[in-house]
MIGUMAR-825017 format. One record per residue (C-alpha): x, y, z; residue number from 0. Coordinates in steps of 0.001 Angstrom, whole numbers, plus 500000, padded with zeros to 6 digits. Layout:
! MIGUMAR-825017
+--------+--------+--------+------+
|     c1 |     c2 |     c3 | loro |
+--------+--------+--------+------+
|      X |      Y |      Z |  NUM |
...
+--------+--------+--------+------+
This chain:
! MIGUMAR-825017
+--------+--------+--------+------+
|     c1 |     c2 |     c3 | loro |
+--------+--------+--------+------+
| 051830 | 287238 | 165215 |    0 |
| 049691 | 284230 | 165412 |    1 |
| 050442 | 281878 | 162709 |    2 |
| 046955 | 280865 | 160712 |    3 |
| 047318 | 277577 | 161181 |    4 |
| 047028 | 277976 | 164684 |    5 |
| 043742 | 279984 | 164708 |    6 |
| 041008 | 277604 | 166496 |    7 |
| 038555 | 275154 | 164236 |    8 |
| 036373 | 274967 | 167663 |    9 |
| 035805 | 278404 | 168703 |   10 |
| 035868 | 281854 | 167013 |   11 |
| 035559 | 283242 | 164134 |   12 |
| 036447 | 280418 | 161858 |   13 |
| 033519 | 278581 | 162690 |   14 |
| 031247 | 280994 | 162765 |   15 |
| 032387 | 281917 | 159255 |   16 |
| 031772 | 278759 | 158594 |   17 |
| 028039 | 278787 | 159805 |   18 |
| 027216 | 281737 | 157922 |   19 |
| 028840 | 280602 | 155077 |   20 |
| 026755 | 277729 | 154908 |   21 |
| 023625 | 279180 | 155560 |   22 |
| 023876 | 281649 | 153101 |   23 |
| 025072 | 278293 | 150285 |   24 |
| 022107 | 276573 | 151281 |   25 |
| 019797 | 279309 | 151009 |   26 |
| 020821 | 280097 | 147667 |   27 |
| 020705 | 276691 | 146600 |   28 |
| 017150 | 276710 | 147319 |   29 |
| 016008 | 279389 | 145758 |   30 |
| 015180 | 279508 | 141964 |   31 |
| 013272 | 280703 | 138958 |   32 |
| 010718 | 278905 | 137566 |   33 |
| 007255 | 277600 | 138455 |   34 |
| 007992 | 273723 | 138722 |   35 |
| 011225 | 274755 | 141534 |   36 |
| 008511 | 275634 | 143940 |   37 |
| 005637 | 273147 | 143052 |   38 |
| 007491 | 270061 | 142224 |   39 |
| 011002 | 270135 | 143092 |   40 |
| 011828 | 271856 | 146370 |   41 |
| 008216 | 270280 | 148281 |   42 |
| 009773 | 267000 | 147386 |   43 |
| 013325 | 267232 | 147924 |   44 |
| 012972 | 269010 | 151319 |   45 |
| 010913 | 266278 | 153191 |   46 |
| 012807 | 263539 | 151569 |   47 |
| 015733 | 264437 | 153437 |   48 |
| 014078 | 265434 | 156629 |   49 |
| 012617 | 261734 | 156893 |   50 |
| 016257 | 260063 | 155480 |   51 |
| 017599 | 261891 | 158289 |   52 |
| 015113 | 261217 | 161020 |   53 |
| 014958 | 257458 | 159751 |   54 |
| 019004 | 257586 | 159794 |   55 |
| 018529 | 258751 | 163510 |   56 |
| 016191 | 255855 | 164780 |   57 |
| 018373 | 253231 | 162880 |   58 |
| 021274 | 254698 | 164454 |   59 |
| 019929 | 254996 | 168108 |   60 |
| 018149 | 252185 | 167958 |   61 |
| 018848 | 249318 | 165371 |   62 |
| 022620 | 249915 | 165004 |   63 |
| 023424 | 251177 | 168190 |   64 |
| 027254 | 251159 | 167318 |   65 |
| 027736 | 253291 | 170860 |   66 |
| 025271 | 253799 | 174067 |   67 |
| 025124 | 257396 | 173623 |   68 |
| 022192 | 259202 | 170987 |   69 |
| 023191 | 261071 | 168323 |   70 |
| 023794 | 264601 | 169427 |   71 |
| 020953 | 266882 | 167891 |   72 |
| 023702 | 269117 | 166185 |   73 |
| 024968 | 266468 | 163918 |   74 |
| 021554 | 265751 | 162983 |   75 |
| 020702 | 269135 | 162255 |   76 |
| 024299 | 269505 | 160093 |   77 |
| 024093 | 266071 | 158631 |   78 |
| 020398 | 267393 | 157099 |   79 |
| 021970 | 270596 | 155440 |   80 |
| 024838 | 268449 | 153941 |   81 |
| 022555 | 266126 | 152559 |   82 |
| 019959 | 268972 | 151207 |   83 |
| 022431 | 270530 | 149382 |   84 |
| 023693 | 267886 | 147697 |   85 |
| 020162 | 267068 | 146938 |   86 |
| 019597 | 270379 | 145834 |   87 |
| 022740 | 270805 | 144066 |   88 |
| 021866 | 267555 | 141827 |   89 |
| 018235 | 269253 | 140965 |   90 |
| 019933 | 271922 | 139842 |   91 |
| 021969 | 270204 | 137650 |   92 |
| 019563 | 269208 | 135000 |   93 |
| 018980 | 272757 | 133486 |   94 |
| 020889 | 275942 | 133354 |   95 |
| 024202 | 276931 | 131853 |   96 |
| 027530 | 275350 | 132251 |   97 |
| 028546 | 278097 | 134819 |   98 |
| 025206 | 277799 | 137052 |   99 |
| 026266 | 274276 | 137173 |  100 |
| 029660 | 274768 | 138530 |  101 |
| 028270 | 277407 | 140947 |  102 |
| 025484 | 274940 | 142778 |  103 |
| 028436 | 272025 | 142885 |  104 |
| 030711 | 275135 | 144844 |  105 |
| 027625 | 275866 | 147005 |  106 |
| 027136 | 271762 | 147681 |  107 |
| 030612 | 271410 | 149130 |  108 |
| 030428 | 274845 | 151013 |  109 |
| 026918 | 273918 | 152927 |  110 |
| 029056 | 269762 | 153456 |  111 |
| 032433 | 272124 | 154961 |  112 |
| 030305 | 273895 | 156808 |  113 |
| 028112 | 271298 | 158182 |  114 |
| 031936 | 268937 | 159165 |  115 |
| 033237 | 272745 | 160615 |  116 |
| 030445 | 272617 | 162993 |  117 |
| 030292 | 269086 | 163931 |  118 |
| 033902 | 269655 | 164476 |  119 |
| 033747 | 272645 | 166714 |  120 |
| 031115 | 270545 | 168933 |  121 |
| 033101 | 267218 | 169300 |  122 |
| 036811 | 269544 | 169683 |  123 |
| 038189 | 266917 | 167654 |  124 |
| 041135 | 268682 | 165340 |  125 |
| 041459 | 272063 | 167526 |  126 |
| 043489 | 274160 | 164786 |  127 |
| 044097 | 273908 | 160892 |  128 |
| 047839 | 272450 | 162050 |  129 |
| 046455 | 269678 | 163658 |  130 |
| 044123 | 268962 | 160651 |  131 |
| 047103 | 269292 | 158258 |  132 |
| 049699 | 266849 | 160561 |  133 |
| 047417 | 263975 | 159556 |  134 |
| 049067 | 264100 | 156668 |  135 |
| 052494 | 263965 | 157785 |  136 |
| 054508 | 260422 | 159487 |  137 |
| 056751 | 261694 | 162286 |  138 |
| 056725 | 258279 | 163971 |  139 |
| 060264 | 256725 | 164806 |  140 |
| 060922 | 253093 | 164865 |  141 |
| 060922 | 251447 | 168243 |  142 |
| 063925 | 249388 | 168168 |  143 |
| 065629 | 252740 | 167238 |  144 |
| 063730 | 255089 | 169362 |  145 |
| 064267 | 252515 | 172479 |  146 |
| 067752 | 251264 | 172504 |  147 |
| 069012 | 249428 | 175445 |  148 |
| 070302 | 252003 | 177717 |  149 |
| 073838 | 251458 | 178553 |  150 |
| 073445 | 252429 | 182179 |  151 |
| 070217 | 253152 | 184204 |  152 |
| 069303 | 255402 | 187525 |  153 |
| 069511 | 253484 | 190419 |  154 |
| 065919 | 252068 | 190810 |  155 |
| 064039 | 253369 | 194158 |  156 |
| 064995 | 256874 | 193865 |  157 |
| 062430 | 259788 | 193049 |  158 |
| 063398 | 261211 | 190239 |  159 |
| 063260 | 264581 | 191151 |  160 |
| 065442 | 264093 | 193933 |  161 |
| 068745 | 262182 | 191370 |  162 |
| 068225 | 263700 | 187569 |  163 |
| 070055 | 265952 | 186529 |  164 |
| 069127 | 267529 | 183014 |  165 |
| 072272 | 266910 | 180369 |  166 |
| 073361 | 268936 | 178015 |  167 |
| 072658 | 267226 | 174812 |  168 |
| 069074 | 266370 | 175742 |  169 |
| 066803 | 266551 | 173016 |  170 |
| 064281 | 269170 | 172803 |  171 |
| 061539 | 266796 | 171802 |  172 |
| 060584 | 263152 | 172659 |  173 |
| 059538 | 260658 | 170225 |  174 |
| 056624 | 258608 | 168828 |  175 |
| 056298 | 255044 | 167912 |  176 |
| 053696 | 252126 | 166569 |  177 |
| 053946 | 248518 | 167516 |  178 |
| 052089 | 245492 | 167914 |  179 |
| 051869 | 244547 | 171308 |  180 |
| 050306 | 240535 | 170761 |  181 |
| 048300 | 238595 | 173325 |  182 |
| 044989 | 237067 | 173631 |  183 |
| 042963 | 239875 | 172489 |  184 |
| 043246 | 241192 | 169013 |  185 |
| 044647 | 244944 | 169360 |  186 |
| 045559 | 247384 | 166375 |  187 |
| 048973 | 248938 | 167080 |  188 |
| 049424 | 250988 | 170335 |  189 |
| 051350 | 254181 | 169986 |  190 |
| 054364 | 255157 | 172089 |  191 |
| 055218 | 258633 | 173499 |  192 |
| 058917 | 258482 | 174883 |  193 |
| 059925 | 261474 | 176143 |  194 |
| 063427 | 263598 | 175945 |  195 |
| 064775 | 262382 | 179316 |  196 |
| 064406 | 258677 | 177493 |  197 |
| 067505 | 259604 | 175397 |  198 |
| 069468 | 260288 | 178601 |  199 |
| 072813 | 258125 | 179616 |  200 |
| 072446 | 257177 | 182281 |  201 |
| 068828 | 256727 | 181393 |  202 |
| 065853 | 257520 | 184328 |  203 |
| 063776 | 255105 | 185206 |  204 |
| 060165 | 256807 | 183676 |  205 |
| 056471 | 256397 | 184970 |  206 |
| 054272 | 255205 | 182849 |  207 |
| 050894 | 255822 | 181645 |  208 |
| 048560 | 253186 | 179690 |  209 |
| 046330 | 256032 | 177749 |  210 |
| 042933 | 254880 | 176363 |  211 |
| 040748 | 256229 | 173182 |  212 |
| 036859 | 256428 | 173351 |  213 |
| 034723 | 254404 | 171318 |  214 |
| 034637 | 255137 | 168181 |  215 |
| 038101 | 255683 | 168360 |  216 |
| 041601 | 254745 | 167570 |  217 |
| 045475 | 255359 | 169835 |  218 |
| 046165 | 257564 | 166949 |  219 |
| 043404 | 260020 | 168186 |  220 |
| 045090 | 261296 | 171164 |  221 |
| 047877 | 262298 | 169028 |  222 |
| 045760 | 264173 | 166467 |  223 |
| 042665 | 265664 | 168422 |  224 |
| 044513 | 265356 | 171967 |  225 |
| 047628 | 266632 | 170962 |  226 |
| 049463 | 264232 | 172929 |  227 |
| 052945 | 264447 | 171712 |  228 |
| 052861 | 268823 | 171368 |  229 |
| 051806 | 268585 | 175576 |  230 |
| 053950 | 266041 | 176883 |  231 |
| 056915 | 268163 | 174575 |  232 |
| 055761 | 271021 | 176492 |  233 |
| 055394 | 269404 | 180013 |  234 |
| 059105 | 268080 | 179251 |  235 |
| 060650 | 271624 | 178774 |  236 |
| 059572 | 272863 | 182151 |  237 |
| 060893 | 269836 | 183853 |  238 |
| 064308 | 268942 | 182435 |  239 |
| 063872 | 266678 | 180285 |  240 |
| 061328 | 264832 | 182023 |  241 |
| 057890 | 263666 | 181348 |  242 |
| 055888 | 260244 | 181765 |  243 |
| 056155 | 257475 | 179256 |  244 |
| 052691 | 257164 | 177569 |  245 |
| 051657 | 254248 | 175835 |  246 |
| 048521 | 254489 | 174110 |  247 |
| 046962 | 251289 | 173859 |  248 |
| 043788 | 249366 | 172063 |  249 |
| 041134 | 248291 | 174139 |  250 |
| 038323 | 248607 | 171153 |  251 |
| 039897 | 245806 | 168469 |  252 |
| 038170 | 247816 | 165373 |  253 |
| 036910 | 251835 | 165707 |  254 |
| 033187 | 250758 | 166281 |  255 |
| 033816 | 247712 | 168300 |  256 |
| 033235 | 247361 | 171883 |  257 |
| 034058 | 244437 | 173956 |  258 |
| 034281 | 246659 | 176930 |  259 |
| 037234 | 246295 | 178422 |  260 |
| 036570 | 242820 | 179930 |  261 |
| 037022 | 239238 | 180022 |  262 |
| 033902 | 237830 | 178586 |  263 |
| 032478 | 236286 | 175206 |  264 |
| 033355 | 239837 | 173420 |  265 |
| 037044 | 238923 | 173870 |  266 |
| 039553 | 239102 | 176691 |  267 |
| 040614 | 242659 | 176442 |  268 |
| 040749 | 242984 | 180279 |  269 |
| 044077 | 240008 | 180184 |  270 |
| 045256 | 242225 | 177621 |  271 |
| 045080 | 245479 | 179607 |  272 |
| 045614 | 244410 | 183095 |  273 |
| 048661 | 241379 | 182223 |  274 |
| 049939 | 241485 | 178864 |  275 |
| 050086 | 245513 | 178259 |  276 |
| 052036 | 246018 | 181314 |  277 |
| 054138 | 242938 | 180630 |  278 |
| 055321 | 243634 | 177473 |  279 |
| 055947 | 247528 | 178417 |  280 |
| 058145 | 246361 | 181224 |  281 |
| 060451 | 244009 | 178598 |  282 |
| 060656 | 246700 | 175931 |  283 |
| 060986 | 250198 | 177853 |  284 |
| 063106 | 251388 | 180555 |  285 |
| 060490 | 252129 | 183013 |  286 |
| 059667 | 252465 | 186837 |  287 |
| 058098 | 249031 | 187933 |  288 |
| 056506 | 250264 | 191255 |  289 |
| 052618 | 250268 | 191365 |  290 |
| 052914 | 253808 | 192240 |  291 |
| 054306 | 254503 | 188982 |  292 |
| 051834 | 253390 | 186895 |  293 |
| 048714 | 255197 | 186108 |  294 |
| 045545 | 254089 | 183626 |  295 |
| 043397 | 256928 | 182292 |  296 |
| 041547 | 257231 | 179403 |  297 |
| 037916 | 259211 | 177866 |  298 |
| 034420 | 258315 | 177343 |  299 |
| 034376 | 254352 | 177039 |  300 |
| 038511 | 254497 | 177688 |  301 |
| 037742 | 256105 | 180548 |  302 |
| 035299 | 253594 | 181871 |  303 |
| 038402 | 251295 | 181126 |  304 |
| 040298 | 253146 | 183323 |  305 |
| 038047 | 252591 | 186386 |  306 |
| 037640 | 249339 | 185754 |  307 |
| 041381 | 248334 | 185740 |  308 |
| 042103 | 250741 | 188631 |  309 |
| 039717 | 248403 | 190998 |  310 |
| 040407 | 244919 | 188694 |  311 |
| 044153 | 245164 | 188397 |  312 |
| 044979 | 247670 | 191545 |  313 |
| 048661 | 245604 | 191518 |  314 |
| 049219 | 246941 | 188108 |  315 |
| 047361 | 250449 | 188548 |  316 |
| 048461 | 252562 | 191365 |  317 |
| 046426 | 255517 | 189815 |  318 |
| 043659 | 256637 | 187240 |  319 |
| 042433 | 258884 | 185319 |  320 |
| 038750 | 259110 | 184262 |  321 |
| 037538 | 261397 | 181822 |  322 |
| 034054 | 261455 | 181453 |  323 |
| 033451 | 257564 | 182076 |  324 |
| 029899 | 255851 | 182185 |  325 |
| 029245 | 254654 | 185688 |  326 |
| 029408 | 251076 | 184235 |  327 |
| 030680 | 249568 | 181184 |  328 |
| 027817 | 249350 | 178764 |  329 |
| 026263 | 248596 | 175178 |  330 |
| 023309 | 250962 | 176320 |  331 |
| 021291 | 249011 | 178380 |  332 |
| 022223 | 247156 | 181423 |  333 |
| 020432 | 244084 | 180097 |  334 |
| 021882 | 244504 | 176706 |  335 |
| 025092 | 244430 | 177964 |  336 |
| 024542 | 241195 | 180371 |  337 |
| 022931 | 239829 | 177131 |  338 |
| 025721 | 240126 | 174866 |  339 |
| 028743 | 240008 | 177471 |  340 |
| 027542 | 236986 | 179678 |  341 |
| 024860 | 235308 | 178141 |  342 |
| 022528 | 236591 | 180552 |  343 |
| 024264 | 235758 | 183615 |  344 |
| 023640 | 239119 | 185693 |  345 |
| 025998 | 237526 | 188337 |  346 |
| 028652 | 237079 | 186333 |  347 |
| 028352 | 240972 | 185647 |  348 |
| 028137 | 241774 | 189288 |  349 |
| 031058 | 240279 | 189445 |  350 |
| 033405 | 242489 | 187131 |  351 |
| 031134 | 245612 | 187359 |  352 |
| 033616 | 248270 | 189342 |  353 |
| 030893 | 249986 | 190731 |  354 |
| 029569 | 246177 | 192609 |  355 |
| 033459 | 245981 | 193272 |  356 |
| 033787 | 249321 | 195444 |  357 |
| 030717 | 248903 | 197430 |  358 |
| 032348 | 245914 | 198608 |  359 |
| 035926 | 246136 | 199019 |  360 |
| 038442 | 249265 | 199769 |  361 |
| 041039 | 250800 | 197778 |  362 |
| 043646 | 252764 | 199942 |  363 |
| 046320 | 252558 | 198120 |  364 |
| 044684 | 254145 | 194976 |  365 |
| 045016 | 257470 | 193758 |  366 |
| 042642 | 258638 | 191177 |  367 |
| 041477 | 261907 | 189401 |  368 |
| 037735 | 262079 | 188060 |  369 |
| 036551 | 264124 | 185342 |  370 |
| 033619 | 265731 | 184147 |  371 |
| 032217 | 268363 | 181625 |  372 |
| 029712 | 270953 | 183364 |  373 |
| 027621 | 270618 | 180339 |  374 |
| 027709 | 266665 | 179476 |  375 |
| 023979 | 265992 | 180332 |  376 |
| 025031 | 262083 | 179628 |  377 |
| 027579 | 261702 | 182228 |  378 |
| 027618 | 264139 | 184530 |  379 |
| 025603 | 262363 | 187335 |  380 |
| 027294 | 259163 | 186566 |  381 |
| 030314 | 260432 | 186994 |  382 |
| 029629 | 262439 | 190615 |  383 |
| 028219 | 258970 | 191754 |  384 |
| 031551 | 257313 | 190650 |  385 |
| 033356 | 259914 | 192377 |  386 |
| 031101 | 259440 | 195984 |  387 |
| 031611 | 255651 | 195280 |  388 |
| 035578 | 255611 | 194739 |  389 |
| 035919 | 257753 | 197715 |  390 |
| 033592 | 255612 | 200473 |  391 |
| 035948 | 252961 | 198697 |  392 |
| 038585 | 254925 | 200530 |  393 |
| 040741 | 255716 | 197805 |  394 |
| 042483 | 259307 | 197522 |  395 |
| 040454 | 260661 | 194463 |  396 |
| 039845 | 264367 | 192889 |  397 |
| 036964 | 265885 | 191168 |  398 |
| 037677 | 267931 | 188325 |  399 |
| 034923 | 269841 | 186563 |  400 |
| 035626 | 271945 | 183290 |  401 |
| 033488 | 273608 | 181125 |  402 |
| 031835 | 271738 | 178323 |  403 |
| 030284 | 268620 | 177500 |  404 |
| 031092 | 264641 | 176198 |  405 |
| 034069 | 266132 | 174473 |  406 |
| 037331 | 266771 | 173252 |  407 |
| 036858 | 270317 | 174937 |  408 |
| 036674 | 268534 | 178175 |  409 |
| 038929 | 265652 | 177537 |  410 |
| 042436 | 267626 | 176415 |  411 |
| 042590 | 269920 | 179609 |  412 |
| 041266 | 267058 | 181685 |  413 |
| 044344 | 265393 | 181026 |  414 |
| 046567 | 268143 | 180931 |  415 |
| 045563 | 269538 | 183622 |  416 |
| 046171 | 266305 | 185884 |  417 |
| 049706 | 266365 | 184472 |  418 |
| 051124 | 267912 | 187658 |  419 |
| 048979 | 265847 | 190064 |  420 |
| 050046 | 262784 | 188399 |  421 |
| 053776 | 263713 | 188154 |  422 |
| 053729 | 263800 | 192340 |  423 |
| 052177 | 260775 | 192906 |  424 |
| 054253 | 258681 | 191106 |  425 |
| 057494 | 260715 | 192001 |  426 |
| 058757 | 262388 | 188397 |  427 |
| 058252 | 265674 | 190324 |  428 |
| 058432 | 267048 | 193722 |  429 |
+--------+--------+--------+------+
């Protein structure tokens, strides 16, 4: 039988439940006895929180602007029932018996569940109650345990698929580790997938992938809302052992920052990515040095990233992954981004701008898989355009389109999904 735990927060009847359930909370924290409810209280408190939340939209969208995208409609619409019932909740508080009390302070945080249930279910970010619960838990290994010198290596050269062969003792499960990785730009910790075959004497020489978050994001996210370590575990058991190396590195510096993955006066995160990243991986890992073995991929703003390294670091990058990407790095505008990246200096732009960089120069030796959500009515066309672009750029690129929109929904299978396609190209399969 299905364990609860496992039942989906993003699809289902959980959700739902959780719809009606705040419907029904908010419905009954509006309605009350008494003359003054309906005269005084309720015809104030109800367009008080429509305008904070319309006036929380336009600063947002347009004074903050911590991300190019709007704010989706949804989590306007749910952010206005969490607020009204509190609202409510507190009016209700200043009368009635102990017990009614208790009961609108219930109905507050059922309508506030309800409203993060939903805006979970649209952005796919914790996909079960297990996932929700791990945060909670520290199942992270120290790297200087987890990543021993080996004390005898696979011939380098050799596919992989052609020379492992699975030992007994393998363990069932790979491992996953925080550390610093330093350089110019000023990253929070990247988190390191090693998988089974890592614990292997003689140990293989793995493929690597540099994963990237979105923005507003974190490396921890793939773990929790992608999931990483349960899929790679999974990938593993149907091939031996085996499964890619995955370091998921910082290219944001803070969860709202942006410096967009390039070398300009919002930091030198492209050094970090293209040089020091692959660098330091190479030093501390056990890993497969060939172009062909590495691969960049990442979602949203990460995935952006990914392009960009794939045609500003193609010696470092012999493949990438872009899941849902803009068609240029951004801050929303084109001249908002010139502004604050290069003082204004659109040439400078051109320059870096991998979309300027493929309508001039080929890519042949690049393999690269391109993603996009049937429903994301942001990136959709951007996305089909970088896809016509990377191919007149000659490279050997896929288009991939799944159902769903700028979201977690699209972003797990995307990668997933490219598992196999990934594994050929840089030789840890057949």
């Amino acid at each position: 039988m299905l364990n609860p735990l496992d039942l989906s927060l993003t699809n289902g009847p959980i959700p739902t439940a959780a719809t009606v359930a705040g419907a029904l909370a908010l419905l009954t924290l509006a309605i009350r006895r008494g003359r003054s409810w309906w005269t005084r209280i309720l015809p104030a408190v109800v367009p008080a929180c429509v305008l904070a939340v319309i006036g929380l939209k336009l600063v947002v969208d347009h004074v903050w602007k911590p991300w190019p995208e709007p704010l989706p409609a949804i989590l306007v619409v749910w952010t206005g029932v969490a607020l009204l019932a509190g609202c409510l909740a507190i009016a209700r508080l200043r009368a009635g018996r102990w017990y009614a009390r208790v009961l609108s302070v219930v109905l507050a945080l059922v309508a506030m569940t309800s409203a993060l249930t939903a805006a979970n279910a649209y952005f796919g970010f914790y996909p079960t109650s297990r996932a929700v619960l791990e945060l909670f838990t520290n199942n992270r290994v120290d790297l200087d345990e987890a990543a021993k010198p080996a004390s005898s290596v696979l011939p380098a050269g050799s596919r992989l698929a052609d020379v492992w062969h699975k030992p007994a003792d393998l363990p069932e499960k790979g491992t996953v580790s925080e550390a610093d990785i330093p350089g110019v730009f000023k990253a929070r910790p990247a988190w390191i997938y090693l998988p089974p075959a890592y614990a292997a004497t003689p140990r293989p020489r793995l493929p690597v992938v540099v994963l990237l978050p979105g923005q507003p994001g974190s490396p921890r996210d793939w773990f929790d809302a992608g999931r990483l370590t349960e899929r790679l575990d999974e990938f593993a058991r149907e091939h031996d052992g085996l499964a890619p190396i995955v370091v998921v590195a910082d290219q944001l510096g803070a969860r709202m920052a942006n410096p967009l993955c390039l070398d300009s006066k919002l930091g030198r995160s492209e050094t970090y990515l293209a040089r020091e990243v692959p660098e330091w991986i190479k030093r501390r890992l056990t890993v497969d040095e060939r172009r062909e073995a590495w691969t960049i991929a990442g979602f949203s703003q990460g995935g952006t990233c990914a392009l960009q390294l794939a045609v500003r670091a193609p010696d470092v990058y012999g493949n990438f992954i872009d899941l849902t990407g803009q068609r240029e790095p951004s801050l929303g505008t084109r001249q908002d981004t010139v502004k604050a990246a290069f003082g204004g200096d659109e040439a400078a732009f051109t320059r870096v701008n991998p979309m300027d960089i493929l309508a001039r120069e080929r890519f042949p030796q690049t393999a690269g898989v391109i993603v996009a959500g049937k429903g994301d009515a942001l990136y959709h066309q951007a996305d089909a355009e970088v896809f016509e672009a990377c191919r007149k750029a000659g490279m050997d690129v896929q288009w991939k389109e799944l159902p769903g929109g700028h979201d977690w929904n699209v972003w797990r299978p995307g990668l997933y999904d490219s598992l196999p396609w990934m594994a050929a190209k840089t030789g840890l399969t057949r």
